[in-house]
BALOBA-1460 file (C-alpha; in Angstrom, 3 decimals):
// residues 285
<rec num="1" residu="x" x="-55.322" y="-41.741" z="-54.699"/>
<rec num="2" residu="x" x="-53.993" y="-38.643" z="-52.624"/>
<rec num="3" residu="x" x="-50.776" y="-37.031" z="-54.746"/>
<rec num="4" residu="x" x="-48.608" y="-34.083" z="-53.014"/>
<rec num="5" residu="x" x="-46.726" y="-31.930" z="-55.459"/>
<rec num="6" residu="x" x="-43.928" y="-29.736" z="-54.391"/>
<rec num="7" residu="x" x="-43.348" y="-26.636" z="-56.691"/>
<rec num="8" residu="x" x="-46.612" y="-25.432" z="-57.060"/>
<rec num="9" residu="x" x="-45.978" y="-21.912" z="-57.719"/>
<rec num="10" residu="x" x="-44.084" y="-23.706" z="-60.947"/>
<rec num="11" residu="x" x="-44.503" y="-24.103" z="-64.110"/>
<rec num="12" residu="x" x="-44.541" y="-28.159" z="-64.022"/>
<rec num="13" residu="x" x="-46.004" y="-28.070" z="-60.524"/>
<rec num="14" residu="x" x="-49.269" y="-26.033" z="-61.391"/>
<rec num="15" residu="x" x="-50.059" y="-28.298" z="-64.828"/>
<rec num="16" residu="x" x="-49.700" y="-31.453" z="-62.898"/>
<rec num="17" residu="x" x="-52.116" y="-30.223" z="-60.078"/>
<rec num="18" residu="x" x="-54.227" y="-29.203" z="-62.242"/>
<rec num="19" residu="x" x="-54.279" y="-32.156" z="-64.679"/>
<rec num="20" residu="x" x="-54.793" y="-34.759" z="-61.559"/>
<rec num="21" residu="x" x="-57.653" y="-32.861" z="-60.508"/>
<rec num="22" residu="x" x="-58.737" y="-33.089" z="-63.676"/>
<rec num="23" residu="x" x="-58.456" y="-36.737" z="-63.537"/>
<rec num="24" residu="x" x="-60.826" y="-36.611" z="-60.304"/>
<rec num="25" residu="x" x="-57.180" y="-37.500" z="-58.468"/>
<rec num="26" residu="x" x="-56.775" y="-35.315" z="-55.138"/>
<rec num="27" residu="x" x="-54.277" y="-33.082" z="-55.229"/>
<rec num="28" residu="x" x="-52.532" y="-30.989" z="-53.167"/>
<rec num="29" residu="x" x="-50.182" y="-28.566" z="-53.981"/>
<rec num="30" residu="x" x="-47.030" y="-26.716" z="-51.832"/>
<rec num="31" residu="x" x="-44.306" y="-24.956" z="-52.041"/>
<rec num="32" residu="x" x="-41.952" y="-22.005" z="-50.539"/>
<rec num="33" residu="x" x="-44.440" y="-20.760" z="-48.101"/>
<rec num="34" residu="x" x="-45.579" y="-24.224" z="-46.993"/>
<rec num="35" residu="x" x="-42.427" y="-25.315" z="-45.937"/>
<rec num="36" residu="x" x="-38.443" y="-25.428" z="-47.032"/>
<rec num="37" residu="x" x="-37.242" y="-28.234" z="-48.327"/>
<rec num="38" residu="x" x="-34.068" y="-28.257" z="-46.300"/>
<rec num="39" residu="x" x="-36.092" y="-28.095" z="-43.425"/>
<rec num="40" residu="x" x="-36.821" y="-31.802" z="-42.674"/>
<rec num="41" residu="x" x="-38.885" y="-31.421" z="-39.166"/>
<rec num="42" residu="x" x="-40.859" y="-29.049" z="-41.569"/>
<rec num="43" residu="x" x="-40.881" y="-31.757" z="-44.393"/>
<rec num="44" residu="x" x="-42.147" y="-34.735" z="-42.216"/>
<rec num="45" residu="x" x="-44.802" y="-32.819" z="-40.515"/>
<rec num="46" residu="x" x="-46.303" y="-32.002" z="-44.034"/>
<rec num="47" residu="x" x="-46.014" y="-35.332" z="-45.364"/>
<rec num="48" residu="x" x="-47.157" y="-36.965" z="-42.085"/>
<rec num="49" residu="x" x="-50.469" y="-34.608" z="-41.638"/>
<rec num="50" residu="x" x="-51.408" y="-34.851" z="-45.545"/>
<rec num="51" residu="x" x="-50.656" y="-38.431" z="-45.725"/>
<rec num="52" residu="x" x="-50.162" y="-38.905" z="-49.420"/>
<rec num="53" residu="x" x="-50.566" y="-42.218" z="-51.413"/>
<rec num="54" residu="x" x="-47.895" y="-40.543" z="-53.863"/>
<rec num="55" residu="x" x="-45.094" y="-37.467" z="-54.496"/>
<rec num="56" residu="x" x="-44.569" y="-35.403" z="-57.431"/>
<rec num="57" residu="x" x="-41.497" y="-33.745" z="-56.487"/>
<rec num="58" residu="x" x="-40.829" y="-30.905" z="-58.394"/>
<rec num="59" residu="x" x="-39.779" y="-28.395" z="-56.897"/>
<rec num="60" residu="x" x="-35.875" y="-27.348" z="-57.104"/>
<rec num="61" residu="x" x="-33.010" y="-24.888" z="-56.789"/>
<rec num="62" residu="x" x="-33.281" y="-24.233" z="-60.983"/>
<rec num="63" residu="x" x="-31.123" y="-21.201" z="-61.065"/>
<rec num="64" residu="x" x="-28.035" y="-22.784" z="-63.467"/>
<rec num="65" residu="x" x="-26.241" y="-19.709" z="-63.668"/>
<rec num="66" residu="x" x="-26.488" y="-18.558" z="-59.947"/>
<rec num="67" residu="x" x="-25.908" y="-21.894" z="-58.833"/>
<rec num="68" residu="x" x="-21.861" y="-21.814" z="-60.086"/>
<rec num="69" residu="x" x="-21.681" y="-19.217" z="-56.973"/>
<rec num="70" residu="x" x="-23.854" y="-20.991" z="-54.679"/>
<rec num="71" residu="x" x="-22.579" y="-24.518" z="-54.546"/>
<rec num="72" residu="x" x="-23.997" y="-25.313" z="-50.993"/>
<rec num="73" residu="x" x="-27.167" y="-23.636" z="-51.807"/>
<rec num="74" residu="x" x="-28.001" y="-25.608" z="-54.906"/>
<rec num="75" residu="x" x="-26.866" y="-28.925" z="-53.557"/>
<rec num="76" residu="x" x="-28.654" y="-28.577" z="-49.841"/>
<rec num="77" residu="x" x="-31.729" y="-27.835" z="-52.095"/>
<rec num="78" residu="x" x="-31.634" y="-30.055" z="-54.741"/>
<rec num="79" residu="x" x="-29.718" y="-32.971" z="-52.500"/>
<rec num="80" residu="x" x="-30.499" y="-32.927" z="-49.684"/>
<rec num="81" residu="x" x="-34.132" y="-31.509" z="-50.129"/>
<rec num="82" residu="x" x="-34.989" y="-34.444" z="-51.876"/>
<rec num="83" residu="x" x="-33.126" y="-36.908" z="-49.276"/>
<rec num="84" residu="x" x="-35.779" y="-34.835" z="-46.981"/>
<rec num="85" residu="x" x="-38.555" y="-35.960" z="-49.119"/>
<rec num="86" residu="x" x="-37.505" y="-39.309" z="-49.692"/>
<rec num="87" residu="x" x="-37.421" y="-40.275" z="-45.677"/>
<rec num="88" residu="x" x="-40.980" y="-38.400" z="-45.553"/>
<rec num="89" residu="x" x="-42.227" y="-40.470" z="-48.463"/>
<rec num="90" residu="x" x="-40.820" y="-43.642" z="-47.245"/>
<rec num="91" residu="x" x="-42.548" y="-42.662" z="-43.541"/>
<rec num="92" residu="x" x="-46.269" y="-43.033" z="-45.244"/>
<rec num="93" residu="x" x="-45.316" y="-45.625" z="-47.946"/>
<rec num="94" residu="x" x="-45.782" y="-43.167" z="-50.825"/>
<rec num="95" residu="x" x="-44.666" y="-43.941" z="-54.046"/>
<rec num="96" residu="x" x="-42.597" y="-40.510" z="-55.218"/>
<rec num="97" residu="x" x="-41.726" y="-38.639" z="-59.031"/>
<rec num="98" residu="x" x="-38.729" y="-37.315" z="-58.994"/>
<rec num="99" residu="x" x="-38.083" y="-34.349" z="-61.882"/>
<rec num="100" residu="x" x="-34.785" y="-34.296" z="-63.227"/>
<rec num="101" residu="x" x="-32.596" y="-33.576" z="-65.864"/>
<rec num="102" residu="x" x="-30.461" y="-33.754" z="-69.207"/>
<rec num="103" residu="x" x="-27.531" y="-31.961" z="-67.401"/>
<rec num="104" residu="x" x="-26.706" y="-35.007" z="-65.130"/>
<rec num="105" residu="x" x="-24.784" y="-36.182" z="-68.737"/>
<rec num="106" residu="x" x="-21.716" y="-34.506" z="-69.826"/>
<rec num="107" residu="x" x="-23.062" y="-33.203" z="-72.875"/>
<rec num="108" residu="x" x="-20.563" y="-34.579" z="-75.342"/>
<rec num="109" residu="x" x="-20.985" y="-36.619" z="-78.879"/>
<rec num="110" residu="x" x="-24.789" y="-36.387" z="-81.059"/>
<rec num="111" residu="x" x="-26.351" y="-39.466" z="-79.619"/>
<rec num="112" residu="x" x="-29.155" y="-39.747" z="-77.780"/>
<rec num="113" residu="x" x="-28.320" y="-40.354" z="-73.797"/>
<rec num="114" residu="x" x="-30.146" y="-43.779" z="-72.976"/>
<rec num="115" residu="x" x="-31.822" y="-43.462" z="-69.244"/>
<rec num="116" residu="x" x="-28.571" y="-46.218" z="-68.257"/>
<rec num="117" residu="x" x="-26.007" y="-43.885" z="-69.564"/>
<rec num="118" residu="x" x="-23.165" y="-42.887" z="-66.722"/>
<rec num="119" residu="x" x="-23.479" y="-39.401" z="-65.438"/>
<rec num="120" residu="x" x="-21.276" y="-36.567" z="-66.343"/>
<rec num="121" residu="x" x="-22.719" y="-33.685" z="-64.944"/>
<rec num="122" residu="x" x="-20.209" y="-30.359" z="-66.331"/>
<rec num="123" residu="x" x="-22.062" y="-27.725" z="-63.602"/>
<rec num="124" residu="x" x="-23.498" y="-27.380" z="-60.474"/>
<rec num="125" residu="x" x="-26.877" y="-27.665" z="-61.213"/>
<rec num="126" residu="x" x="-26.334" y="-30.984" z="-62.914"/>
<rec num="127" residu="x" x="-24.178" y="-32.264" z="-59.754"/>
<rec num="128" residu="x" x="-26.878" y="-31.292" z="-57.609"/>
<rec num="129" residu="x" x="-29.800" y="-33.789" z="-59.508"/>
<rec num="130" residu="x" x="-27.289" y="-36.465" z="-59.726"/>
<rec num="131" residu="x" x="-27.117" y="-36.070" z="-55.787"/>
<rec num="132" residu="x" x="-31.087" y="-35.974" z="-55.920"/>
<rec num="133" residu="x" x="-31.253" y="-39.035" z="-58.029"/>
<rec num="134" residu="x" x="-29.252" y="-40.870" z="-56.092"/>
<rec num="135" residu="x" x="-31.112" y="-40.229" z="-52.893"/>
<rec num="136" residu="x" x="-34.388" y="-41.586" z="-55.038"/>
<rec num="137" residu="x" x="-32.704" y="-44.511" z="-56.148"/>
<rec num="138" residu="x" x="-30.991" y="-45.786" z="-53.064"/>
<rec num="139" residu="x" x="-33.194" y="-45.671" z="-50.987"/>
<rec num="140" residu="x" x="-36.849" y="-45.762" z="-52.571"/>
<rec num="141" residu="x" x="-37.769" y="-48.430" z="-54.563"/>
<rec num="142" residu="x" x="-41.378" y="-47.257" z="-55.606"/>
<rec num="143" residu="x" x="-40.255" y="-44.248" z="-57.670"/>
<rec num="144" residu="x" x="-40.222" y="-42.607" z="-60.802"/>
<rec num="145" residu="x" x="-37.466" y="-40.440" z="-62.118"/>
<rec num="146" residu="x" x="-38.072" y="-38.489" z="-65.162"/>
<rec num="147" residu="x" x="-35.499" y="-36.622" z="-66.795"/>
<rec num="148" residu="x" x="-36.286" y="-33.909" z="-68.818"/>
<rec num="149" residu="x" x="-34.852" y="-30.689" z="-71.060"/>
<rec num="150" residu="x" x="-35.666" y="-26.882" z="-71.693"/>
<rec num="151" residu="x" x="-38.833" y="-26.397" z="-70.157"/>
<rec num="152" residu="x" x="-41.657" y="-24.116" z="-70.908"/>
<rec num="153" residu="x" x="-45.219" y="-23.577" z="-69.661"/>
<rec num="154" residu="x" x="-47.269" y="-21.253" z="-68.969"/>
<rec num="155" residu="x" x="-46.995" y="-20.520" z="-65.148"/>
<rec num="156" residu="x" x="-43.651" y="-19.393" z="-65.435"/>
<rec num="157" residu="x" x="-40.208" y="-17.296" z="-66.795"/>
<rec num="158" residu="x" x="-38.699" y="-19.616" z="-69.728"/>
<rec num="159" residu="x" x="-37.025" y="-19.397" z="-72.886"/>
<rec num="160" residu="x" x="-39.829" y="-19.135" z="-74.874"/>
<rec num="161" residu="x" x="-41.438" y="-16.553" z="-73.010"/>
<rec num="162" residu="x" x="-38.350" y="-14.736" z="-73.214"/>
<rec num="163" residu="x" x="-38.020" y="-14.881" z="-76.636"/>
<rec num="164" residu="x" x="-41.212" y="-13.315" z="-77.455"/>
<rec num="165" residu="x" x="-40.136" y="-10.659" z="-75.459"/>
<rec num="166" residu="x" x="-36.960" y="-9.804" z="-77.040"/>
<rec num="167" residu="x" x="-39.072" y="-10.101" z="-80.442"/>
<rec num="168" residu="x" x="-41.207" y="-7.749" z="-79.692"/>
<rec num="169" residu="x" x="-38.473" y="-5.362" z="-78.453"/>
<rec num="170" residu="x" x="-35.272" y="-5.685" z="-81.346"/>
<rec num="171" residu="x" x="-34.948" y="-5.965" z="-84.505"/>
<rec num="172" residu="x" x="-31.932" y="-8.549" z="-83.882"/>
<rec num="173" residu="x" x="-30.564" y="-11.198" z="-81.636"/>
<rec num="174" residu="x" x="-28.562" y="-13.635" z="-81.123"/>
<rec num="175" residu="x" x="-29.070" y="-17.510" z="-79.902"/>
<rec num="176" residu="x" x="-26.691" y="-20.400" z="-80.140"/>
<rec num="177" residu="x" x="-27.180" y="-23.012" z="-82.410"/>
<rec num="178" residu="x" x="-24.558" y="-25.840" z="-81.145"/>
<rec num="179" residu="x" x="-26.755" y="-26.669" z="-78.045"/>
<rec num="180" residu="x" x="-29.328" y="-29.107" z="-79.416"/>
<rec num="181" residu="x" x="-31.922" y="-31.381" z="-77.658"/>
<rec num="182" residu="x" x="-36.450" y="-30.898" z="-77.334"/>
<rec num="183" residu="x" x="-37.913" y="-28.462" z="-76.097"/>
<rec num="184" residu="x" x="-40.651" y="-29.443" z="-73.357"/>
<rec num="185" residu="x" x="-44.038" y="-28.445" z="-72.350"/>
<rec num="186" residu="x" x="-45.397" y="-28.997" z="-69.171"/>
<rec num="187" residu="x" x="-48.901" y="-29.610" z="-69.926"/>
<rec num="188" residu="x" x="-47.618" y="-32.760" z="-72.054"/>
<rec num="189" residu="x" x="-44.955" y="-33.592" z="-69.420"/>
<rec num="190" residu="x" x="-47.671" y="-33.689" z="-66.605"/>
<rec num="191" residu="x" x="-49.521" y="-35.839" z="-69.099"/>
<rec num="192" residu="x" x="-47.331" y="-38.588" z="-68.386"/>
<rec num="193" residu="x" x="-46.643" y="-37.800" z="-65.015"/>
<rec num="194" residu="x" x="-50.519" y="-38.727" z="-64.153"/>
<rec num="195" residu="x" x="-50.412" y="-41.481" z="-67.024"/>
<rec num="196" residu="x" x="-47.285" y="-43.007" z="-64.876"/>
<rec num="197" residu="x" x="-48.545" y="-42.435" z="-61.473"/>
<rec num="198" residu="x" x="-51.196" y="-45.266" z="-60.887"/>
<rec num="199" residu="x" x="-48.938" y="-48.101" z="-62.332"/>
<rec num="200" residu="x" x="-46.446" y="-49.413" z="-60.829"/>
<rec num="201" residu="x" x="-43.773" y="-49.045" z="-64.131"/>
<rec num="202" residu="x" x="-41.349" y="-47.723" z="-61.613"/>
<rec num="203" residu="x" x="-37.508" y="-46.738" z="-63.102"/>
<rec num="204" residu="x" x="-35.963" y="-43.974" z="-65.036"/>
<rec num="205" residu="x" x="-37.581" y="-42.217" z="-68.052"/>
<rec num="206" residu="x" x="-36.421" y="-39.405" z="-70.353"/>
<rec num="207" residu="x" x="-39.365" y="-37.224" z="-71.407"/>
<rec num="208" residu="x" x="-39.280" y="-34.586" z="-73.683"/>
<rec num="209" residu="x" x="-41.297" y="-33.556" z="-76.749"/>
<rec num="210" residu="x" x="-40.600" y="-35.335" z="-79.971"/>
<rec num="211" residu="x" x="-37.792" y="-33.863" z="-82.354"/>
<rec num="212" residu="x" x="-33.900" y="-32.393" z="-81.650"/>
<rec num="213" residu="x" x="-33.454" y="-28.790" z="-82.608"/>
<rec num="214" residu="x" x="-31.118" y="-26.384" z="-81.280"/>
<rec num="215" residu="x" x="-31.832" y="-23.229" z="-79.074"/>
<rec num="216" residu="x" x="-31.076" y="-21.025" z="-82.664"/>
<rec num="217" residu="x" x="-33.709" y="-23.082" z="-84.605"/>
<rec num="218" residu="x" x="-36.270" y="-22.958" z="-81.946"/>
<rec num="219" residu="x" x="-36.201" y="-19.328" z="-81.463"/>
<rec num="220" residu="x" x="-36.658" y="-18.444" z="-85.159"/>
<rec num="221" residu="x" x="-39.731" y="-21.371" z="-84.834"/>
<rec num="222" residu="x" x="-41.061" y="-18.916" z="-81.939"/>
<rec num="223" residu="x" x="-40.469" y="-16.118" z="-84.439"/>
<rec num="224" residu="x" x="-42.214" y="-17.371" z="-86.684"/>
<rec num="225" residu="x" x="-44.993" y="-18.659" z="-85.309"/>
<rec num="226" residu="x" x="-45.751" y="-15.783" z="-82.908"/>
<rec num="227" residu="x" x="-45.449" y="-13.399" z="-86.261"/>
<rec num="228" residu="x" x="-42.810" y="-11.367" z="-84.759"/>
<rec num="229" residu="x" x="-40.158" y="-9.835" z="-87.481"/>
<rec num="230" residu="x" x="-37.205" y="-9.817" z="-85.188"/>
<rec num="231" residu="x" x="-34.623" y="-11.275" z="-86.808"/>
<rec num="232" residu="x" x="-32.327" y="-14.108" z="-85.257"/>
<rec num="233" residu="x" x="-28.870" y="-14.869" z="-86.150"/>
<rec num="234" residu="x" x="-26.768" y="-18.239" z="-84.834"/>
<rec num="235" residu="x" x="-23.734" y="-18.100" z="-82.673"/>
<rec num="236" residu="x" x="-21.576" y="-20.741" z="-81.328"/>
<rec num="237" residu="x" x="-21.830" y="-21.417" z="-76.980"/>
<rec num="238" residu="x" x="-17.841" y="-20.081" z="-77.039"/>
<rec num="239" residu="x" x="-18.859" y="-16.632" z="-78.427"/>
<rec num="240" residu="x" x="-22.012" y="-16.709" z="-76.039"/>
<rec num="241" residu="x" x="-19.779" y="-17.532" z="-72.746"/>
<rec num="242" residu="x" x="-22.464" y="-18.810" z="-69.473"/>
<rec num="243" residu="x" x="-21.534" y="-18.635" z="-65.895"/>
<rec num="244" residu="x" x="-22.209" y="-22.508" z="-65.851"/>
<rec num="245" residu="x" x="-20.783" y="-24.447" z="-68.738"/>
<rec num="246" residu="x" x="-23.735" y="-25.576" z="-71.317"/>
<rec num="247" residu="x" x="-24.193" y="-29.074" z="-72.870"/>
<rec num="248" residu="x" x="-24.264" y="-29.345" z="-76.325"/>
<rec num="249" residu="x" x="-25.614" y="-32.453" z="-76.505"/>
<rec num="250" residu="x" x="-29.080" y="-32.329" z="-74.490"/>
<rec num="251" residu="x" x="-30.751" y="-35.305" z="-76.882"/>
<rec num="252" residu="x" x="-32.722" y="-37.794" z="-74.568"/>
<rec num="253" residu="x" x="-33.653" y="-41.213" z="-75.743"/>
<rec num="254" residu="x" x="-37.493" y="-41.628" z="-75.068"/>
<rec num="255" residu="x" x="-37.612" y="-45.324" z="-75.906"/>
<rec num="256" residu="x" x="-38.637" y="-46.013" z="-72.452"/>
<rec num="257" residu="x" x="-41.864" y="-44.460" z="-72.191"/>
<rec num="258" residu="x" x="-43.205" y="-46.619" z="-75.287"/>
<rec num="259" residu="x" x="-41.931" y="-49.591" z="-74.030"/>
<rec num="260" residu="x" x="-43.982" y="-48.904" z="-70.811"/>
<rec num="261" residu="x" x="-47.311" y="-48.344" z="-72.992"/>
<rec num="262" residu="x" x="-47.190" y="-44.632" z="-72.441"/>
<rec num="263" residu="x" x="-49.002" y="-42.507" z="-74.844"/>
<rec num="264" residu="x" x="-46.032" y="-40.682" z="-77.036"/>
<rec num="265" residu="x" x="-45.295" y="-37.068" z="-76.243"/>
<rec num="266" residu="x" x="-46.324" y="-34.059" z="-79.480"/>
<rec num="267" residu="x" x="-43.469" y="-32.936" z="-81.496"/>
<rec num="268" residu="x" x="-41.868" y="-30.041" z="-80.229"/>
<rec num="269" residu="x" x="-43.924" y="-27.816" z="-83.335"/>
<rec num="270" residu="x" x="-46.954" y="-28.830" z="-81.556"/>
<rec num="271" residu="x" x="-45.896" y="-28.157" z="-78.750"/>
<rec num="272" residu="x" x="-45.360" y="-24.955" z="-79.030"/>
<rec num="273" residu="x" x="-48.391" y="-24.170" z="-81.302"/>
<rec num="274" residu="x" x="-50.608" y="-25.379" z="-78.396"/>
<rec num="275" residu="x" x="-48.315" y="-23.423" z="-76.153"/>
<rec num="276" residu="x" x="-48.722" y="-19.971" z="-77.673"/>
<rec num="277" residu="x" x="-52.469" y="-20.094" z="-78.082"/>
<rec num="278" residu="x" x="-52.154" y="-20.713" z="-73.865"/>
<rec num="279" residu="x" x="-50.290" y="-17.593" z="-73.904"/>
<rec num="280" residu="x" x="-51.774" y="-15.743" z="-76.967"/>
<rec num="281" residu="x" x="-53.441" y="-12.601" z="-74.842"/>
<rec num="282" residu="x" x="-48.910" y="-12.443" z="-73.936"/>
<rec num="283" residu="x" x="-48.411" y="-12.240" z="-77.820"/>
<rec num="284" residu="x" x="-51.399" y="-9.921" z="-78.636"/>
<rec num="285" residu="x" x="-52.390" y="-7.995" z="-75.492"/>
């Protein structure tokens, strides 16, 4: 098998390359410098010369805040990129992954959106992967779209890293703790990716590490785990006011993925465990 992942320079892009060649899976990955994704000529001649048996597509427009000013950017990217990779996919009869996301729900209530649930997207960013999605699912039929949540890994800016930062710079902050959902790493999220890639379990899937916390619990976790002092006190999403509007509801049912005989992902404690021990020469230069 020949994969193509977009979004190399990524944090999900660079584990799953690295994981399928692990695997003894070719692998090739792209991104900015190999071609635009709005650029279809661009797009097809890639896909054409490498001739993939199968598409990770992840790269994106993943700016959430920048995108409430940049409508047309984030949706050429993020829509009609992916319509770009879809007709290049379907031109060498590759099967394609398609990364997406926990803001194509509205965000509302404290269950557990189901992969069938309607969308509801509340920003721009989440508008733009239902627009993705939808190029995926109407026109592919050999596909896999996983939605996901709050990313971290180690080739990368994320929250995490972030955190660690501010640790190690205050005594104090502040995080808001009515946003909950899981945490994700990409090393276990490109686990499943190459787990799901040589069967043909095609559909929807919601991955994300095991466990619902909220972005106020999961920085004290970091806290505490990285041995920083800084102390971290909860505020609500209204008294931390965003560009683009927030879920608070980001839980994902993962049902799927057992159903499909895919190996459960960590909790999100291991996760990050495993996570800052990547990154420990970050934490303790």
């Amino acid at each position: 098998m020949k994969v193509l992942v977009t979004g190399y320079a990524g944090q999900l892009g660079w584990d799953t390359v690295h994981q399928l060649e692990a695997r003894g899976i070719e692998a090739r990955g792209v991104d900015i410098q190999d071609f635009s994704l709005t650029d279809a000529p661009a797009v097809m001649a890639c896909i054409r010369d490498y001739h993939p048996d199968a598409i990770v597509h992840c790269a994106a427009y993943t700016n959430v805040d920048k995108a409430e000013s940049e409508p047309e950017i984030c949706a050429t990217v993020n829509g009609m990129g992916t319509l770009n990779m879809v007709r290049a996919a379907l031109s060498v009869g590759a099967k394609m992954v398609f990364i997406s996301t926990d803001y194509v729900f509205p965000g509302t209530g404290d269950q557990p959106y189901r992969v069938d649930d309607p969308y509801g997207p509340q920003n721009v960013y989440g508008m733009s992967k239902v627009q993705g999605e939808d190029a995926v699912r109407s026109l592919m039929t050999r596909f896999f779209i996983l939605r996901t949540s709050w990313v971290f890994g180690k080739n990368g800016r994320n929250f995490v890293r972030t955190m660690l930062r501010l640790g190690q710079e205050k005594k104090e902050i502040r995080v808001v703790n009515d946003q909950i959902g899981s945490p994700t790493y990409t090393q276990d999220l490109a686990r499943v990716i190459c787990d799901l890639l040589p069967t043909e379990k095609y559909g929807i899937y919601h991955v994300r590490n095991e466990g619902f916390i909220s972005w106020f619990d999961f920085a004290t976790m970091i806290m505490e785990k990285a041995g920083l002092p800084c102390r971290v006190l909860p505020v609500s999403s209204a008294e931390y006011p965003t560009p683009a509007r927030r879920p608070l509801n980001s839980r994902l049912d993962g049902s799927r993925l057992a159903e499909a005989g895919i190996r459960p992902m960590p909790t999100v404690e291991d996760a990050l465990t495993r996570y800052l021990e990547e990154i420990r020469d970050e934490i303790h230069p």
